[in-house]
C-alpha positions in Angstrom: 58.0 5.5 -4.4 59.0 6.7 -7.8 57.1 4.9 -9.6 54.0 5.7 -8.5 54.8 9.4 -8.3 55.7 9.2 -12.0 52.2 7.5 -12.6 50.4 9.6 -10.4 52.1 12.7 -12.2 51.7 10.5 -15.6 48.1 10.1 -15.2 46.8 13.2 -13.2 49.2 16.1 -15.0 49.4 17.1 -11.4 52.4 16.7 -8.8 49.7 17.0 -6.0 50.0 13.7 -4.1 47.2 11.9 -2.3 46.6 13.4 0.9 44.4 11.7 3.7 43.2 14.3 6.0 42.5 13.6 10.3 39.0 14.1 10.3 35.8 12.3 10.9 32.7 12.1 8.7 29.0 13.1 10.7 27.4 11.1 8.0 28.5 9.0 4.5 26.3 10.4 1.5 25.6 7.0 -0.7 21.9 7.4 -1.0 22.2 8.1 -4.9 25.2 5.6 -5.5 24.2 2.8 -7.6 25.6 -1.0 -7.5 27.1 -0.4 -3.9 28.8 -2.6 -2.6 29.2 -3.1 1.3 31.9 -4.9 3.4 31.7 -5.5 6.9 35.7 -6.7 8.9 35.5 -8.3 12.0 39.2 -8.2 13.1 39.6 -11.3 15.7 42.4 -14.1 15.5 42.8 -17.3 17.0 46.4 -17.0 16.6 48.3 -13.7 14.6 50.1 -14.9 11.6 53.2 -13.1 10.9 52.7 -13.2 6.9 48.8 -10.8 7.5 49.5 -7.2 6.8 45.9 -6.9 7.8 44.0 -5.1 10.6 43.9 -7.9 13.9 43.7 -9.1 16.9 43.7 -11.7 19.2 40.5 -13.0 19.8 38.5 -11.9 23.5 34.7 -13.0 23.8 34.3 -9.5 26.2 36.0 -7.7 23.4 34.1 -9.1 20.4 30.8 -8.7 22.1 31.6 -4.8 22.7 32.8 -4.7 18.9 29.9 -6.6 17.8 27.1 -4.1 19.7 29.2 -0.9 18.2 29.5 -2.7 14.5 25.7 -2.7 14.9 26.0 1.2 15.7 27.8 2.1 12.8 24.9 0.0 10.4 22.2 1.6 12.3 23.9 5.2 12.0 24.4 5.0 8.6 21.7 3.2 7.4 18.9 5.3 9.7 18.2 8.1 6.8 18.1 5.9 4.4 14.2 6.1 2.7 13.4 2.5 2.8 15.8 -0.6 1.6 18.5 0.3 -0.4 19.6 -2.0 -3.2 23.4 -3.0 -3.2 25.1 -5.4 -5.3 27.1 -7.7 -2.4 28.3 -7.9 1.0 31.8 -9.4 1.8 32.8 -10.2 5.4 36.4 -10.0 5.8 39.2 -10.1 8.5 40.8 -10.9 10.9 38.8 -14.8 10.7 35.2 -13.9 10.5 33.9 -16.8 11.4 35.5 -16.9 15.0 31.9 -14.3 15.2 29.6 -17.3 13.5 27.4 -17.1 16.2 27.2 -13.1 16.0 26.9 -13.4 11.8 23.0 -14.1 11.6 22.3 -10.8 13.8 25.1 -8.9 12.2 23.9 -9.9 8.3 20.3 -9.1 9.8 20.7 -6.0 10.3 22.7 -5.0 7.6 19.7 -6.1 5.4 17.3 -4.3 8.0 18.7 -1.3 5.6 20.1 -2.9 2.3 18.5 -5.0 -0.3 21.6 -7.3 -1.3 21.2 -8.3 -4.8 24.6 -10.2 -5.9 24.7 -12.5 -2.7 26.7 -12.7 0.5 30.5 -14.1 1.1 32.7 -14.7 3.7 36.1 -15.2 4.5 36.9 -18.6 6.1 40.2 -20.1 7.5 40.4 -24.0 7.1 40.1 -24.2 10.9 36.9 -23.0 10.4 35.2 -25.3 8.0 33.4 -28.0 10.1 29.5 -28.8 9.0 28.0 -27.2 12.1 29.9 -23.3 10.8 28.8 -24.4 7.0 25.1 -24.8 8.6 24.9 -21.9 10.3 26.4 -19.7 7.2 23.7 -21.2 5.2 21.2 -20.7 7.7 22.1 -16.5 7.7 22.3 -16.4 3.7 25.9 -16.5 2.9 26.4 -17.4 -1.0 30.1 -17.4 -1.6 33.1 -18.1 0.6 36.7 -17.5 0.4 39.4 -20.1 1.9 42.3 -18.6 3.1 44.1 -22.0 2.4 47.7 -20.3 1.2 49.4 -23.4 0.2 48.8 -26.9 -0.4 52.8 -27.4 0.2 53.9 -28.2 4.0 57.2 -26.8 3.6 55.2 -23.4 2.5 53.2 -23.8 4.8 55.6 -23.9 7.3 57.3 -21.2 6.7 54.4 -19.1 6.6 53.2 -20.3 10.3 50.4 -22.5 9.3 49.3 -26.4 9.3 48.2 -28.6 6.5 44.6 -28.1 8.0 43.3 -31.3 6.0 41.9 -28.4 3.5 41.7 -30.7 1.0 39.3 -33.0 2.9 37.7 -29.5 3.8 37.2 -27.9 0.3 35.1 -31.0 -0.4 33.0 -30.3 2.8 32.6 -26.9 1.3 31.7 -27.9 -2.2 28.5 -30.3 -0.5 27.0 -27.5 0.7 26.9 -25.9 -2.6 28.0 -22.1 -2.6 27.8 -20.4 -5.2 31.4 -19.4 -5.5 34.1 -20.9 -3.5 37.1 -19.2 -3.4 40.5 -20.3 -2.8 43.2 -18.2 -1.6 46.7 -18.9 -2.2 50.4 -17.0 -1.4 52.9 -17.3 -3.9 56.4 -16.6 -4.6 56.7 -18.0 -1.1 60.4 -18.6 -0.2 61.2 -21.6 -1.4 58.7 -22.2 -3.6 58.7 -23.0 -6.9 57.0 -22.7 -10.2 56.2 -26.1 -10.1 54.5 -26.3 -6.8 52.3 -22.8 -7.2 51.0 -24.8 -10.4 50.6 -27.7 -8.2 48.7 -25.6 -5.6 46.5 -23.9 -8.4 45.5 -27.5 -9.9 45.1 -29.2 -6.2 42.8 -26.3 -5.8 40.4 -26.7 -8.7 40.7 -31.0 -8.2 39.1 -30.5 -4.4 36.4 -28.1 -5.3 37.3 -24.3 -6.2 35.4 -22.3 -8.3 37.8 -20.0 -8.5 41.5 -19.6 -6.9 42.9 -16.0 -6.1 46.6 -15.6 -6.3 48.7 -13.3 -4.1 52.0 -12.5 -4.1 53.9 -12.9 -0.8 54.8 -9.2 0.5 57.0 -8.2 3.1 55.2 -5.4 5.0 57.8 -3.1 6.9 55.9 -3.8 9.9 55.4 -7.3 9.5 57.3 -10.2 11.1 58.1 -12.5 9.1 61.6 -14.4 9.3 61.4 -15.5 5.5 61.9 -12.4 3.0 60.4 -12.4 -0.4 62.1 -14.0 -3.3 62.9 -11.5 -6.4 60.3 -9.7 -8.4 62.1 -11.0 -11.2 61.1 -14.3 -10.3 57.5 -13.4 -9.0 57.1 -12.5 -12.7 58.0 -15.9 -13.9 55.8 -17.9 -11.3 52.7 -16.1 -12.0 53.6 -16.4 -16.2 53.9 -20.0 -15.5 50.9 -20.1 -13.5 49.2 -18.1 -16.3 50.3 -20.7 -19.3 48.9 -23.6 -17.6 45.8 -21.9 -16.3 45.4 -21.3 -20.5 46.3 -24.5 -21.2 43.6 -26.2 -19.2 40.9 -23.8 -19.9 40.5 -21.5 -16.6 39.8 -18.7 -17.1 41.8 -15.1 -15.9 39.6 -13.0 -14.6 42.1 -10.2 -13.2 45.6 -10.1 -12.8 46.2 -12.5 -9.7 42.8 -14.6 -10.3 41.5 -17.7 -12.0 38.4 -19.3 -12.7 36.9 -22.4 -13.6 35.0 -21.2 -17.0 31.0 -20.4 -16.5 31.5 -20.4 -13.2 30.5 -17.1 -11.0 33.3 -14.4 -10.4 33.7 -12.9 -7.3 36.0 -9.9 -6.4 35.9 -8.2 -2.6 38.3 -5.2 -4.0 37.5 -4.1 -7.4 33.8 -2.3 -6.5 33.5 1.4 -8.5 31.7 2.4 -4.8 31.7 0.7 -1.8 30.6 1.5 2.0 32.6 -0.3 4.5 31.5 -1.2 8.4 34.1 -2.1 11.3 37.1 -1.3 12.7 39.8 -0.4 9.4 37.3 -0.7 7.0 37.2 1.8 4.2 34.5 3.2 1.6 34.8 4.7 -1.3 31.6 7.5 -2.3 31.7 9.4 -5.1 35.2 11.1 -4.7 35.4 10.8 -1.4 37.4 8.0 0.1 37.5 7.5 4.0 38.9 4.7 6.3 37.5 3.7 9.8 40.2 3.9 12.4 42.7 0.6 12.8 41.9 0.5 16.5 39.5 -1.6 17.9 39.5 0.4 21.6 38.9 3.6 19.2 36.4 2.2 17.3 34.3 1.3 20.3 34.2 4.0 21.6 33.6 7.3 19.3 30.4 4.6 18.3 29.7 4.9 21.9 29.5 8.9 21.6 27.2 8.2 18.4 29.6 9.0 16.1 30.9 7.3 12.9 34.9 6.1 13.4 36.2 7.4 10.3 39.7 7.9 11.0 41.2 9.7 7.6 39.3 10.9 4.8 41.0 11.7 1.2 38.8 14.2 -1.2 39.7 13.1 -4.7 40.2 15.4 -8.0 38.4 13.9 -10.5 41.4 13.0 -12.2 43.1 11.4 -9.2 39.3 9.4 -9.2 39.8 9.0 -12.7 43.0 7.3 -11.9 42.2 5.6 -9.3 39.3 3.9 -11.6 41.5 3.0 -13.9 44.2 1.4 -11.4 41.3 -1.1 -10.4 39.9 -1.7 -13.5 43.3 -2.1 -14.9 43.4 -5.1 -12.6 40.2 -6.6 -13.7 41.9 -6.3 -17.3 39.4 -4.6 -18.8 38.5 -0.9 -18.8 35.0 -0.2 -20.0 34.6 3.2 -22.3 31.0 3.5 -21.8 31.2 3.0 -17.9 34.0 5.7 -17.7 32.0 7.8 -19.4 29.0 7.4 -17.6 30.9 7.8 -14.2 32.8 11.0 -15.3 31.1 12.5 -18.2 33.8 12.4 -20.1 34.9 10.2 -23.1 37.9 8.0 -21.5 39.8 8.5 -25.0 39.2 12.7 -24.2 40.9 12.3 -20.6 43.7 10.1 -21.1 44.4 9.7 -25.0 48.0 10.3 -24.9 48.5 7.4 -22.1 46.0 5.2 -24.1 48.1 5.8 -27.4 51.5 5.5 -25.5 50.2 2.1 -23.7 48.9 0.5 -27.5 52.2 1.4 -28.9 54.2 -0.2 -26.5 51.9 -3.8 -26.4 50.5 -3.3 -23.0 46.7 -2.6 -24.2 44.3 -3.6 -27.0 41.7 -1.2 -28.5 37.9 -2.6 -29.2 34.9 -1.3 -29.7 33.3 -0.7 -26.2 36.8 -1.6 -24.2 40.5 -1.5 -23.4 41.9 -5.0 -22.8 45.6 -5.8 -21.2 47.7 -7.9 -23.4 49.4 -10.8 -21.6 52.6 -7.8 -21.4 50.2 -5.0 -19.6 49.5 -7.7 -17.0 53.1 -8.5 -16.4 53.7 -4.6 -15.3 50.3 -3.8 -13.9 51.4 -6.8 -11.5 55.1 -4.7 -10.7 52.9 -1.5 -10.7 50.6 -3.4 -8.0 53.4 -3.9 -6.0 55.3 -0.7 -5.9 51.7 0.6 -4.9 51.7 -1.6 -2.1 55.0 -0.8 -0.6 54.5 3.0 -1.0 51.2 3.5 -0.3 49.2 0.5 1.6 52.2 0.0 3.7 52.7 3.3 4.7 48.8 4.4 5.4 48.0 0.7 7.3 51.4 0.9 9.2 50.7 4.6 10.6 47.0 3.8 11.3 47.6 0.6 13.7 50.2 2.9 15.3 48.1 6.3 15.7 44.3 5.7 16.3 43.3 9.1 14.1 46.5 10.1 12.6 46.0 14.2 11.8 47.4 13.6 7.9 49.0 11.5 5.5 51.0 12.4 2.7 51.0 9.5 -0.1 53.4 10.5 -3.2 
């Protein structure tokens, strides 16, 4: 917690923390937003794994019919003053395992797109389980571009101890690659107990060998209100892993497209959580508008039914300054590696030099950025302690808001320091 109050105070010259207010929204204002991006979470499991932080649920076909027609709600309520199609750059379905819905994703993408022209294609989040050719068909069929494999490990000791099966994924990924998506993702834990440097390098070039485009890395966490039986190994050594995993991603030409992800060079880059604006649809989902950032309510029972009374499910609803925007931007853009000076400015008016110059000059002096013409680039150090900064921010704040949200359906405030 201290060190993101000392970057929050550091970047905002403000002690005010983030503060989520208890209130719902009668209506989302993204009518003059451009390159929107939307994401839709379907929250069903087959089986909960204890390593997921995320909002879930065991699967019902009662309850995922009833969460399907009130998803459809939410798209119809906020898309229903909209003057014709908007144009938005992607949609990413997330979970939860989306695909336990495949035969509910045609109607659901349809009418997302009865409202939004979606420029920058479609993905989806898949578990291995769900990769068989009749799924792949049917994703096709309903437009989806890009999918994202939730494959963890190639390792069967890691795999163990994160609850899972080998899943054949390799066999899988090639499945995958036939049907020619434009992206396929491949996600992967590390600093996994047990695990070494050796076999997260081994994971990453297993990855690439069977098909990925591009293979997203994420450090194993230790949510407070998680259950795992394996704790995570030092940051110290998190450090190291993803270095090594770095050197030999720059040895073999892959490219680094942000802090925990690689790609195979020319081929397309896909993020679902670095979008300057986004509108989110289902239970937990969150959107970011202008300076206003909300989050649907964790609760699937809750969710149901305020969409029943006709009304959105936001659950908590933070009203940014502009510098806590401003810092927020650069958090995520930070992550990305890059921060574009001309985008700032166009976003907030302001010359990004003119609002932060004294932490742009401090971060040059001390290695962690490089200065061009149109950009700010992290050196190989600033992407060491952007990863420590990511996870400090995780602990304090994504723990905190997601643990009291699955606990209080519309929590009346949270305090985030």
């Amino acid at each position: 917690m201290l060190l993101t109050s000392m970057l929050r105070i550091f970047l905002t010259y403000s002690f005010k923390p983030f503060v989520l207010k208890g209130n719902f929204n009668k209506n989302l204002d993204f009518k003059g937003i451009n390159n929107l991006g939307l994401y839709v979470h379907i929250p069903f499991c087959k089986s909960l794994c204890s390593f997921c932080p995320y909002c879930k649920e065991l699967y019902s076909k009662e309850k995922a019919t009833t969460y399907k027609r009130a998803l459809l709600k939410e798209i119809d309520l906020s898309g229903k003053n909209l003057d014709g199609k908007k144009e938005v750059a992607s949609l990413y379905i997330g979970g939860g395992t989306p695909a336990i819905m495949i035969n509910d994703l045609g109607e659901i993408i349809a009418r997302v797109k009865k409202y939004f022209s979606i420029k920058g294609g479609i993905g989806i989040e898949l578990h291995p389980d769900d990769i068989t050719t009749a799924n792949l068909q049917k994703l096709v069929s309903a437009g989806v571009t890009m999918v994202s494999i939730g494959i963890q490990s190639f390792d069967l000791d890691c795999l163990d101890k994160l609850g899972r099966n080998s899943n054949a994924s390799i066999e899988k990924l090639g499945l995958v690659k036939s049907y020619g998506f434009q992206t396929i993702d491949v996600d992967l834990i590390f600093a996994i107990p047990g695990q070494t440097g050796a076999s997260l390098v081994n994971d990453v070039k297993t990855a690439f060998e069977a098909g990925a485009t591009q293979v997203s890395t994420y450090p194993f966490i230790d949510f407070s209100y998680s259950s795992n039986i394996y704790k995570p190994i030092p940051d110290k050594t998190k450090k190291k892993m993803l270095k090594m995993l770095a050197d030999y991603c720059d040895n073999h030409k892959i490219d680094r497209s942000s802090v925990w992800t690689f790609n195979k060079q020319e081929a397309a880059i896909y993020s679902s959580i670095t979008r300057d604006s986004y509108l989110g649809f289902g239970v937990s989902a969150a959107s970011l508008l202008n300076s206003r950032f909300t989050i649907n309510t964790h609760s699937v029972s809750g969710y149901i039914e305020r969409l029943n009374k006709g009304l959105l499910p936001t659950s908590l609803t933070l009203d940014f300054t502009k510098k806590q925007k401003a810092a927020y931007y650069l958090f995520w853009n930070s992550y990305n590696l890059r921060i574009n000076k001309n985008r700032f400015t166009e976003m907030f008016g302001i010359p990004l030099n003119s609002m932060f110059g004294i932490q742009l000059y401090i971060a040059k002096k001390l290695g962690y950025i490089r200065e061009y013409a149109d950009t700010y680039d992290l050196t190989a150090r600033g992407t060491a302690l952007f990863h420590s900064i990511e996870q400090a921010y995780t602990r304090s704040y994504i723990d905190k808001m997601w643990n009291i949200s699955r606990l209080e359906p519309f929590p009346e405030r949270i305090v985030l320091r």
